[in-house]
C-alpha positions, 0 to 999 in steps of 0.5 A: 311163059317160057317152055322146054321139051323136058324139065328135069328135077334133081341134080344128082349123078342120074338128073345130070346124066338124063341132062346131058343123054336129053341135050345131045339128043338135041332136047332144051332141057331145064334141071332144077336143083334143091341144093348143089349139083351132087351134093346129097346121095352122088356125094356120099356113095362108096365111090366105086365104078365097079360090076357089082361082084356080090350081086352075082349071089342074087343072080343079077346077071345081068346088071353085073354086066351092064355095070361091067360095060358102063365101068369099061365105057367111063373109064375111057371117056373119063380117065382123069375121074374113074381109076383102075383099082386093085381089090382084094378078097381075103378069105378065112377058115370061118367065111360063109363063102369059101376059096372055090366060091370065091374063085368060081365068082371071079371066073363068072365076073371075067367072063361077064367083062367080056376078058376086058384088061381089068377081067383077070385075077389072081390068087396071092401066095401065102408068102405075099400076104403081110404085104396088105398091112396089119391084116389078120393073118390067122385063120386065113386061107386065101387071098384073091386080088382082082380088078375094078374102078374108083372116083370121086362122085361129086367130081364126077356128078358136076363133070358130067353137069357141066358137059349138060350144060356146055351142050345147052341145057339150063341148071338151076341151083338152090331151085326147089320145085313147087307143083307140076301141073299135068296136062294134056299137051303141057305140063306146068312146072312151078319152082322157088329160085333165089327167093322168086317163084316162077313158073315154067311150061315142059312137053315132058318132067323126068323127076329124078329127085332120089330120095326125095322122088315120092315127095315130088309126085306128091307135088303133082296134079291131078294126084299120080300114085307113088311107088311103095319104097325103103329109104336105106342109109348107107354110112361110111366112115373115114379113119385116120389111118394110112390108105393101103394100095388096094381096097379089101371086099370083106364079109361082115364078121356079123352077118353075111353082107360085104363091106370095103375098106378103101384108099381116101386121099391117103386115109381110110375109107369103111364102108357101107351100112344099110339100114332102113329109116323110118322117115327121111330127114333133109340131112341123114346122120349115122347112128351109133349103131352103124358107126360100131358096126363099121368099126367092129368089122374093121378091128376084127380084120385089123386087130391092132388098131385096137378096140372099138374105142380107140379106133372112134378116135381116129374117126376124121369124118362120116357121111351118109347117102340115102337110096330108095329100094323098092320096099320088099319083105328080106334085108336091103342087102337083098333087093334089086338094084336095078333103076325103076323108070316109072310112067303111069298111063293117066300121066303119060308126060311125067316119068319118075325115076327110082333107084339106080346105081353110079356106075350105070347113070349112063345106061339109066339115062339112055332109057330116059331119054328113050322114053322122051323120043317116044313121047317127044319125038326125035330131035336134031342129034348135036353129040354122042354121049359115048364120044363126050369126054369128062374131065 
């Protein structure tokens, strides 16, 4: 039976991450993929690399300033992939968070950047404030521009896939996993690849299936216990309508979340939505609850796109991402996002990894592959992953 150090199931941005973190470290490593590298919750982000601005009002500190040193680190290791990006804050007379909170967050984000280039901001001059195109103009009171990133997170997903594999890790498309099996010395993983079932032996199992990471442990004997989560869809539309040169941080005219409106290819980009799903289908659909959500917020900020109506006209395409939270009583818009690494004492070769965000795969990764050293012991290191150019 042919062996590797880990295993890994789920190609998305953190399967490929821990792939390629697990390969420089000098691991063989296997990842299976159900679908494509990418294609699920990593292609359906709001593809933002950004510190997370608003997880400043839940006291997130300190994920904020570890996304604001992965987003300084990915925006010099991948420059073609990851772009500076204007965004811009308009505040109203009626907004819950006022000019001074506003200014007092955006101090507190540049302080947590460490005052790197993108840490400045400014407040625009009233004079200044048509240039953002067909912006509601009355009622409001300031506008702020600061700095954060965009990508394209397919793009991204696959480039970091193929730096795994060019460091040697094996990646296996349409590759759905059938059953681990936990040993002590051993785990046994059986997987379907093009019609075949095969089986595998691993000193170690990531499951970095996403959505799908309960559905996975589910596959494992002797049984382990899953953590209890939310699956939380997040819906963006993209609306033939002229991109503006920057992305609007808007407040939800119908509660207090916060949504972007976003350059796409030179369209508009809407989103995101959390709604919480009682089942998870194999692919996530918008509700029409959502899709009047996103385009009742964008009419109010921009009335002369018109009603709800005429703006679904101008709908090109929708797309839904899935993340799991840990279930928790409040609203999604709430909880943590920090990523859950998981290990049970009864099953000391399988980690299971919950959540986490785009921006911090890397650091999401280093822990994993931390756990691997500590389980594995170390290997002959063949590259830096923070000197690996993507491209």
């Amino acid at each position: 039976m042919e062996s590797y150090d880990l295993v890994i199931i789920g190609g998305g941005i953190n399967g490929v991450g821990v792939a390629q973190c697990a390969s420089a470290a000098g691991y063989s490593v296997l990842l299976l993929e159900q679908g494509e590298i990418g294609a699920q919750t990593s292609a359906n982000s709001s593809k933002l690399i950004h510190g997370g601005l608003r997880y400043l009002e839940t006291a997130q500190l300190h994920l904020v300033r570890e996304s604001l040193l992965e987003r300084r680190a990915l925006l010099r290791l991948a420059p073609t992939l990851v772009k500076p990006v204007r965004f811009y804050i308009p505040v109203y007379s009626d907004s819950r968070r006022s000019p001074w909170t506003i200014r007092a967050g955006l101090s507190l984000y540049a302080v947590l950047s460490e005052f790197d280039s993108l840490g400045r901001f400014e407040s625009i001059p009233a004079m200044h404030w048509p240039k953002i195109h067909g912006l509601k103009l009355q009622g409001l009171k300031a506008v702020f521009q600061y700095w954060d990133a965009q990508t394209d997170d397919k793009l991204l997903t696959r480039a970091v896939g193929r730096s795994a594999v060019s460091l040697g890790a094996t990646v296996l498309t349409q590759a759905s996993c059938l059953e681990i099996e936990h040993g002590a010395e051993l785990c046994r993983v059986g997987y379907r690849h093009q019609g075949t079932e095969r089986m595998v032996g691993a000193k170690a199992v990531i499951n970095c299936a996403g959505p799908w990471v309960n559905r996975v442990l589910a596959s494992v004997t002797p049984a382990i216990a899953a953590e209890a989560i939310d699956w939380v869809q997040g819906t963006h539309l993209l609306l033939d309508i002229q991109a503006l040169d920057g992305i609007l941080y808007l407040e939800s005219c119908f509660d207090k979340r916060v949504i972007f409106v976003m350059p796409w290819y030179g369209k508009t980009l809407i989103g995101t939505t959390e709604t919480v799903l009682s089942s998870l289908g194999n692919k996530p659909e918008p509700t029409r609850e959502e899709i009047d959500y996103l385009l009742g917020i964008y009419t109010h900020y921009f009335p002369a796109a018109g009603d709800v109506a005429a703006l679904s006209a101008k709908i090109l395409d929708s797309f839904c991402g899935v993340r799991v939270l840990p279930r928790q009583s409040g609203n999604a818009f709430e909880r943590p996002r920090d990523a859950l690494l998981q290990c049970r004492p009864s099953h000391p070769r399988l980690l299971s990894l919950y959540g986490g965000k785009l921006t911090t795969f890397r650091r999401t990764a280093k822990e994993a592959i931390d756990w691997l050293t500590q389980t594995l012991g170390p290997r002959a290191r063949l590259a830096d992953v923070d000197e690996l150019e993507l491209s």
